[in-house]
Structure formats: structure tokens, C-alpha cells
C-alpha positions in Angstrom: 93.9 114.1 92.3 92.7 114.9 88.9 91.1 111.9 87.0 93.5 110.5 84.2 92.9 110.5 80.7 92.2 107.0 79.1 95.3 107.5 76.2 95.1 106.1 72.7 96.6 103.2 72.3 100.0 103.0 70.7 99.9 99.3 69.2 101.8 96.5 69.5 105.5 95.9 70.5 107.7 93.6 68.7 108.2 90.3 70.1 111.6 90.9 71.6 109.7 93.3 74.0 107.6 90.4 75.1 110.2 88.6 77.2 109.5 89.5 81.3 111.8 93.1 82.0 111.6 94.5 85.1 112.1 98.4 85.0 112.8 99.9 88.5 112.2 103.3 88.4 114.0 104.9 91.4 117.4 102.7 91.4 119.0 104.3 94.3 120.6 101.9 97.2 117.3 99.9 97.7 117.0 99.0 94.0 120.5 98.1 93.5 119.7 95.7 96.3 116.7 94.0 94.6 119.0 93.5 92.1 121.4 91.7 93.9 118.5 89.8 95.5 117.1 88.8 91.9 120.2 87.6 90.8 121.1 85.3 94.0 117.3 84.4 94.0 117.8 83.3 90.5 121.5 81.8 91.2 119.3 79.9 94.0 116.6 78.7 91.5 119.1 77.0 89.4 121.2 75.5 91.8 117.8 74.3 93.5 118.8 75.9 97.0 116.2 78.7 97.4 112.7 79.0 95.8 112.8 80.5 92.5 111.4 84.3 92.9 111.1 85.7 89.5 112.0 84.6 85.9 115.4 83.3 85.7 115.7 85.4 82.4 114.1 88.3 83.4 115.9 91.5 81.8 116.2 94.3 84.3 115.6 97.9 83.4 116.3 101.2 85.6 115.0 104.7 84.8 117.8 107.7 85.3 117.6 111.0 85.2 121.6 111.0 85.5 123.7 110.3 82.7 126.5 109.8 84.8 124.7 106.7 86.7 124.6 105.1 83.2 128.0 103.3 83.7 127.3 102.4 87.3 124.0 100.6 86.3 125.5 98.6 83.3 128.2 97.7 85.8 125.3 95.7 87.4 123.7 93.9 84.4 121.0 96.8 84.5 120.0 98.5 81.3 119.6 102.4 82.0 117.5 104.5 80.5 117.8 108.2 80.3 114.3 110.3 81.4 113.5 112.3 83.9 109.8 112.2 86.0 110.0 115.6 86.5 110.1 115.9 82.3 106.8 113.6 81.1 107.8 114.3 78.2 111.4 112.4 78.3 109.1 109.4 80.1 107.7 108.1 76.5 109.8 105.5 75.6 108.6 103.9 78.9 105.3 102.9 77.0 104.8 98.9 76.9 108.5 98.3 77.7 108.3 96.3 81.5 106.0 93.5 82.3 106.9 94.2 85.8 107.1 97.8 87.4 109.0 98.6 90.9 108.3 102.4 91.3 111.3 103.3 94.2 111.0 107.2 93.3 109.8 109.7 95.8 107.5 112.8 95.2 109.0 115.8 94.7 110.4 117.8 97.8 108.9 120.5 99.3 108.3 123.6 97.1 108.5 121.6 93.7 104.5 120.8 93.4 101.6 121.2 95.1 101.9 120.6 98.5 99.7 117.3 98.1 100.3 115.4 95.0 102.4 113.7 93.6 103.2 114.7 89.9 105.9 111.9 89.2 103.9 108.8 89.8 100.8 110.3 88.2 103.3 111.1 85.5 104.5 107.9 85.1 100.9 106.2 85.2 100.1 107.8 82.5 103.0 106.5 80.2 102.8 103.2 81.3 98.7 103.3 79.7 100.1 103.9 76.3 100.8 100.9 75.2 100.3 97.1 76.9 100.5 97.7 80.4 102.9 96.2 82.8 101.5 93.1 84.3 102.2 94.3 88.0 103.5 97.5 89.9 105.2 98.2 93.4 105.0 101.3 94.9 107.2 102.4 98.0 105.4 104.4 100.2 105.8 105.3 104.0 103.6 104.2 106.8 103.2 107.7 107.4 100.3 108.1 105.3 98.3 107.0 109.1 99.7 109.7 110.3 99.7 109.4 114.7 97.6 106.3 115.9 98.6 106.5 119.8 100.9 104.0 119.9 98.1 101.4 118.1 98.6 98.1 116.7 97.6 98.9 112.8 96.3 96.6 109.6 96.6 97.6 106.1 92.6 98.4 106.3 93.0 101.4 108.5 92.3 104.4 107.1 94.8 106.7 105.5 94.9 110.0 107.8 98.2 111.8 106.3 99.3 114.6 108.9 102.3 115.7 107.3 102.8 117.6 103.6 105.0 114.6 102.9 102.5 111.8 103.9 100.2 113.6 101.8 102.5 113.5 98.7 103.1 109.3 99.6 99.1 109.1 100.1 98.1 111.0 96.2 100.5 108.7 95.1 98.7 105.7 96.3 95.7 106.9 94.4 97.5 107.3 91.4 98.8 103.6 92.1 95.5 102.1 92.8 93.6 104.0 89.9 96.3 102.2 87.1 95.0 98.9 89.0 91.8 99.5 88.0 92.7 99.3 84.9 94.0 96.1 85.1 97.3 96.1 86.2 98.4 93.7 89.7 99.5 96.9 91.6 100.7 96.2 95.7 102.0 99.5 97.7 104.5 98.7 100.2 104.0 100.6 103.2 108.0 100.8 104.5 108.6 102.7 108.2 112.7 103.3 108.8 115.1 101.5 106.3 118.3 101.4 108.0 121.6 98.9 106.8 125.2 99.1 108.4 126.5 99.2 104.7 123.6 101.9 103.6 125.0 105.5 103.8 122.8 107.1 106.7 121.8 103.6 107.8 122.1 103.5 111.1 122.0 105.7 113.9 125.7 106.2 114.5 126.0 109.9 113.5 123.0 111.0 115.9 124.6 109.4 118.5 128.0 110.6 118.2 126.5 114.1 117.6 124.3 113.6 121.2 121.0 114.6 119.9 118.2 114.0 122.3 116.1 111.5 122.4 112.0 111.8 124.2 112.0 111.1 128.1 110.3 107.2 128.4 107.1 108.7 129.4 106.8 110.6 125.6 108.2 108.6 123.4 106.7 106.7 120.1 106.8 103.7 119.1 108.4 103.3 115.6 109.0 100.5 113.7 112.0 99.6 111.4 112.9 97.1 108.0 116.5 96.0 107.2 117.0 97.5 103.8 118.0 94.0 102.5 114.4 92.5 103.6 113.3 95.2 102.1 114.5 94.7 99.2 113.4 91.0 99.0 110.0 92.0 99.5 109.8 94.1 96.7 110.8 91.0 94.7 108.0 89.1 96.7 104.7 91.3 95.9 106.1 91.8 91.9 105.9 87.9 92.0 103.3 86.9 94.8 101.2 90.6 95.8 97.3 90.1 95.4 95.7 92.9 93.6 95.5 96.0 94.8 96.6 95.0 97.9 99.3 97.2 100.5 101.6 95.6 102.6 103.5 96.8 105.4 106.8 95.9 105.3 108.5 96.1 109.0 110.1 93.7 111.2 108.8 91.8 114.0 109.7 94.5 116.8 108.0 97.6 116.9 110.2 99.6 119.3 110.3 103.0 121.2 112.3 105.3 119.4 114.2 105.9 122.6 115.1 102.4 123.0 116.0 101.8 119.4 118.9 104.5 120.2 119.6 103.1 123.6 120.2 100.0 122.0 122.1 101.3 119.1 124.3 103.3 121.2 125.1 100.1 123.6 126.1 98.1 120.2 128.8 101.0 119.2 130.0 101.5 122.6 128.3 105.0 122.7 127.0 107.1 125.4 122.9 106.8 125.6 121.3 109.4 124.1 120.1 112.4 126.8 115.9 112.0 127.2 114.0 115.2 126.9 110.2 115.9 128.1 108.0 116.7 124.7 108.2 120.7 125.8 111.5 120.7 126.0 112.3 119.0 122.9 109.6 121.1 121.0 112.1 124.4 122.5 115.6 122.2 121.1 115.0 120.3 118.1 114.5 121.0 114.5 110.3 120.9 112.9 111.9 117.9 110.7 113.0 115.6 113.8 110.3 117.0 115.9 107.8 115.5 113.2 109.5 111.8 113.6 108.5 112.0 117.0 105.3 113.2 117.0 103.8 110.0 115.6 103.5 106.7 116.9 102.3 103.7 115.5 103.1 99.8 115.4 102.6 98.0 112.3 101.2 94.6 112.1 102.8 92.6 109.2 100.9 89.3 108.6 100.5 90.2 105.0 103.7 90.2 105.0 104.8 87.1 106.2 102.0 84.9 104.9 100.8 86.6 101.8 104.2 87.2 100.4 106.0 84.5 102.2 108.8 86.5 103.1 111.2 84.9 105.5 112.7 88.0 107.3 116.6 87.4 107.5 116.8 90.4 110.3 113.7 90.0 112.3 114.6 92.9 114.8 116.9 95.6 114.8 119.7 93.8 117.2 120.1 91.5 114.6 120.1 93.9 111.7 122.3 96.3 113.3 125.1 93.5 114.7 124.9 91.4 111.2 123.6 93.5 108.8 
């Protein structure tokens, strides 16, 4: 990744920008979800029920790149903003506007960059230099960015080893992160495996399973691990408000499972045939590069960060629990 320029400075906001915002940049399904998470966190707070999470008067902000998402966001108390990340230029206004940053956003899609980087966060670094910096910064990214670890137990502090084009994207975006902390800014990366919900479109397995795609034979499976997109979205709320510095999280569940065995159990939940297991060779002849890739890593994360650092309380500590009351 190319170093980034130190910008000039662009002054001082007025004082109605100095009240906490929090600008989500990516508001898809899991940021509508923090949202809804603030504002029961915050219902909470006042009531006394829960622990108060964030600022009870925090203003929330969400970058779009669609102006027909503009009345679906105001629908939800969220100011939108118009700008694209694939348009720097449309990303200005940004400058000294959030005292708290969740970047959601993915890197662009195959084709649309280099192979390798990530021009959207590095974009958005830079705008958020301008002026004041936010006082902290989330970034999603994937636990693929260890690429295959044998089935390992793995920490936060193992290195990155990115085998796929996509994990490599995730991984130049965690430099881009990490370099804006330097600067000064309380940055934690979420590391996030499979986000799956009931109510989250794609969330659950259901469609595979109906459809009868194979699944590896026991002896050549991975182990995967899994997050309930609502716990996910709480512990996005948790490292804006708790995360150390510079510090990446993995945010998963407390049951790593084989991936097998996660659509075993699926399929017994919805009253569905069991997938049909397939030796690696075969599956390698049947199945598409994409799926092929999912199960050609395997990996379990370790999560004390997690629950002791961030003192999240998982609501859906396994996927039987998740997938039944989710």
C-alpha cells in the first residue's frame, strides 16, 4: 500500500459539529442493526436496565451512495449522506464530521482495483485526516485474512497469511486502518467469520439445503466458525465504546464447528434432508472455485478479546441457538 499523504489541515468545525455523531459508512443489514442496538442500549441506559453503551445523544450518520436509500435511512433516525467510495472526490464533506467511525463497506469486487488493495478504505482514510479526526474507527474485516491454519485454535497475534484475492483486499485494508491509528485515532478491526440471522436475507442455510448442494465427507471437512448478525452488531457498538488501540478482535461465537455439521444441524432444524458428503476430489470435479474456496480453509477462532476486553455478553452463543431463536 502506498504511504498516505499527511493533508493540510482544514480548520476548525463549528460547535454544533462537536456533539458525539457516529457515521457508519456501509449501512447495509448489519448497520441497520447497530442502530437498533444503540437505540435499545440507550432506551436501556435510561430506564437503568442495561449498561449504557454509547452517548445517549449520540447523532447517527450513514454514508450512501444511493439516493433512493435516503428515505429508508431517515425512516430510522439516521442522517444520510450522499457520496460514493468509489468517487473520493464526493467523500469531502466527510472531513471532521464523526467522533466515531464504523467502516461496514467492503473492497471493491473483483476486476474493479487491483487485485490486492483496497481503494475505498484508503480513500476514506484519507478524508477523515482533513480536518479533526474521529476519535475511534471499526473496521469489518473477515477472518480470512489467515488464510488455512489446519483446523488451529488462532489469537488475534497470528500472522496475517491472506490466500485468497479477497482476503488480500480485507488484509490492505487493515493497513490502511492501522496506519490512520498511528495517527492518533482508537482504531479496532473486527475480524467477523459467517454472519448468518433467520431474519437476514441469505442468513441461513436453508436455500443450500433445499437446493442439495454437497457438503465435504467427515474425514475433509473444515472447521468454520459463525457470529449471529445481532451479536455482531453489538460488538461493533462495544469496540467504538470499549476497543483498546489498535487492537483486532475476532468476533465469533463460542462453537467453532465443521462445516459439515453446521448443515447437518441446520438441515435437522428445518426438517430437511442432510446434505450428501463428498471426498475433497470429488468435490473439486462438482462444485464452483467460489464454494470450493470456503472449504479449503479451516480455522477456529479464539475470542477472549472478545468477551473480556469488550465485555460482550453473546445473546446466541452457538448456532443451535441462533438459528432456533434468532
Amino acid at each position: 500500500m502506498q504511504r498516505l499523504a499527511v493533508p493540510r489541515p482544514m480548520g476548525a468545525l463549528p460547535a454544533r459539529f462537536r456533539r458525539a455523531r457516529l457515521l457508519i459508512v456501509g449501512c447495509g443489514d448489519v448497520g441497520l442493526r447497530v442502530v437498533r442496538a444503540l437505540r435499545s442500549e440507550v432506551v436501556g441506559a435510561q430506564r437503568g436496565t442495561t449498561p449504557q453503551a454509547g452517548a445517549p445523544r449520540l447523532r447517527v450518520l450513514a454514508l450512501t451512495s444511493s439516493a433512493q436509500r435516503v428515505a429508508e435511512l431517515r425512516a430510522q433516525g439516521i442522517t444520510p449522506l450522499l457520496g460514493n467510495l468509489d468517487a473520493p472526490a464526493t467523500l469531502r464533506r466527510l472531513a471532521g464530521l464523526a467522533t466515531h467511525v464504523l467502516h461496514l463497506a467492503p473492497p471493491p469486487a473483483e476486476g474493479a482495483a487491483a487485485w490486492w488493495s483496497d481503494p475505498r478504505t484508503e480513500a476514506l482514510v484519507r478524508v477523515l485526516r482533513l480536518r479533526t479526526p474521529p476519535r475511534a474507527l471499526v473496521y469489518a474485516s473477515t477472518s480470512g485474512v489467515y488464510g488455512d491454519c489446519a483446523g488451529a485454535w488462532v489469537r488475534e497475534t497470528r500472522p496475517l497469511a491472506p490466500a485468497t484475492a479477497r482476503a488480500q483486499r480485507r488484509a490492505n485494508a487493515e493497513r490502511a486502518v492501522r496506519h490512520l491509528g498511528r495517527a492518533g485515532v482508537r482504531t479496532s478491526i473486527l475480524r467477523i467469520p459467517g454472519i448468518y440471522a433467520p431474519d437476514r436475507a441469505g442468513g441461513t442455510p436453508e436455500a443450500r439445503l433445499r437446493k442439495g448442494t454437497p457438503a465435504l465427507a467427515p474425514q475433509d471437512d473444515v472447521f468454520t466458525n459463525h457470529i449471529h448478525a445481532d451479536d455482531l452488531a453489538r460488538a461493533c457498538l462495544a469496540a467504538l465504546w470499549r476497543g483498546r488501540p489498535q487492537r483486532a478482535y475476532h468476533v465469533c461465537d463460542l462453537q467453532p464447528m465443521k462445516m459439515g455439521d453446521y448443515f447437518d444441524l441446520a438441515a435437522d432444524l428445518y426438517g430437511l434432508p442432510r446434505p450428501p458428503r463428498l471426498a475433497r476430489s470429488a468435490a473439486q470435479e462438482q462444485l464452483s472455485a467460489l464454494l470450493l474456496s470456503f472449504m479449503s480453509e479451516s480455522r477456529r477462532l479464539e475470542n477472549r478479546r472478545l468477551l473480556h476486553e469488550l465485555r460482550l455478553r453473546l445473546r446466541y452463543p452457538s448456532v443451535a441457538e441462533g438459528l432456533r431463536g434468532g
